[in-house]
C-alpha positions in Angstrom: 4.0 26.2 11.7 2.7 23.3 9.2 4.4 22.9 6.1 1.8 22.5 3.2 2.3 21.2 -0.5 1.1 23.3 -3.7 1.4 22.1 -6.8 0.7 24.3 -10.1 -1.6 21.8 -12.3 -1.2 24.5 -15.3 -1.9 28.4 -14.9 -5.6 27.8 -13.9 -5.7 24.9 -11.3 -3.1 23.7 -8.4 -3.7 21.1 -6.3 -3.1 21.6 -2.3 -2.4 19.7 0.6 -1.7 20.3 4.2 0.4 18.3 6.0 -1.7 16.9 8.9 -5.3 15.7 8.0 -6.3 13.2 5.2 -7.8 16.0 2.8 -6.2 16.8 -0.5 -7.8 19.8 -2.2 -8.0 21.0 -6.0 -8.6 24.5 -7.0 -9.4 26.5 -10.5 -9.3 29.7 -11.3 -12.3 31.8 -11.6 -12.0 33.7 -14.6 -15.1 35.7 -13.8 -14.6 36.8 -10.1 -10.8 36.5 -10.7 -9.9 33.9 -7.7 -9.5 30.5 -7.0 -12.3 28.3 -5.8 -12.4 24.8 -4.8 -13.5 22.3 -7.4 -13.1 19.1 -5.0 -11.8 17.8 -2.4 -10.0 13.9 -2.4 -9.8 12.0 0.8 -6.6 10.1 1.2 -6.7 7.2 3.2 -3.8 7.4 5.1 -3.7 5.9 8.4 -0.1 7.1 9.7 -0.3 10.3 11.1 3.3 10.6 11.6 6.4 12.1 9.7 6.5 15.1 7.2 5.7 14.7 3.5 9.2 14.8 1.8 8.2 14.0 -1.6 6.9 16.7 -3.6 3.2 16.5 -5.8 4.0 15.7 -9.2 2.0 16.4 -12.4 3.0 14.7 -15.4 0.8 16.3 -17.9 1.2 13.5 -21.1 -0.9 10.7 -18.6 -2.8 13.2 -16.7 -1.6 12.1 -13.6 -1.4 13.6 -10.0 1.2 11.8 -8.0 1.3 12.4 -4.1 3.3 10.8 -1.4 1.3 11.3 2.2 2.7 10.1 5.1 3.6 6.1 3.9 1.4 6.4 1.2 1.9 7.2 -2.3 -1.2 8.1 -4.2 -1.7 7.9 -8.2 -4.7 11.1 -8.8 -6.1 11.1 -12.4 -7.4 13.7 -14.2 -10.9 13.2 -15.7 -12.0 14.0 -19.1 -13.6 17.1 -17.3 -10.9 18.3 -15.2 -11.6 16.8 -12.2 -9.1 14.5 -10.3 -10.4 11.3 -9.0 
């Protein structure tokens, strides 16, 4: 079974990523059709394919600031003016 990491962005958007691969997605709510679709998808550049993510995603809201440990790697995902994370 592979583990994956949710994090709630606020009651509209999470962010989501698997534990194997190198793709990390973000997802909004719908408010018309009522689900979640994809808004984009960040590559992480993560060249160890080895161990298990034991660090929780981490939103702090005040900087707009994703924070994700993959692998080795520790990524620092900001939040655009328009929502998106780059």
């Amino acid at each position: 079974m592979q583990r994956k990491e949710n994090m709630f962005i606020s009651n509209n958007q999470f962010s989501f990523q698997p534990n194997t691969g190198n793709l990390m997605n973000t997802d909004e709510m719908d408010s018309q059709r009522k689900q979640f679709i994809k808004i984009n998808h960040i590559t992480l550049n993560s060249s160890d394919d080895e161990g298990i993510a034991q660090f929780p995603q981490q939103y702090i809201k005040s900087k707009q600031l994703l924070v994700n440990k993959h692998f080795q790697s520790v990524y620092l995902i900001r939040k655009s003016e328009y929502g998106k994370f780059i």
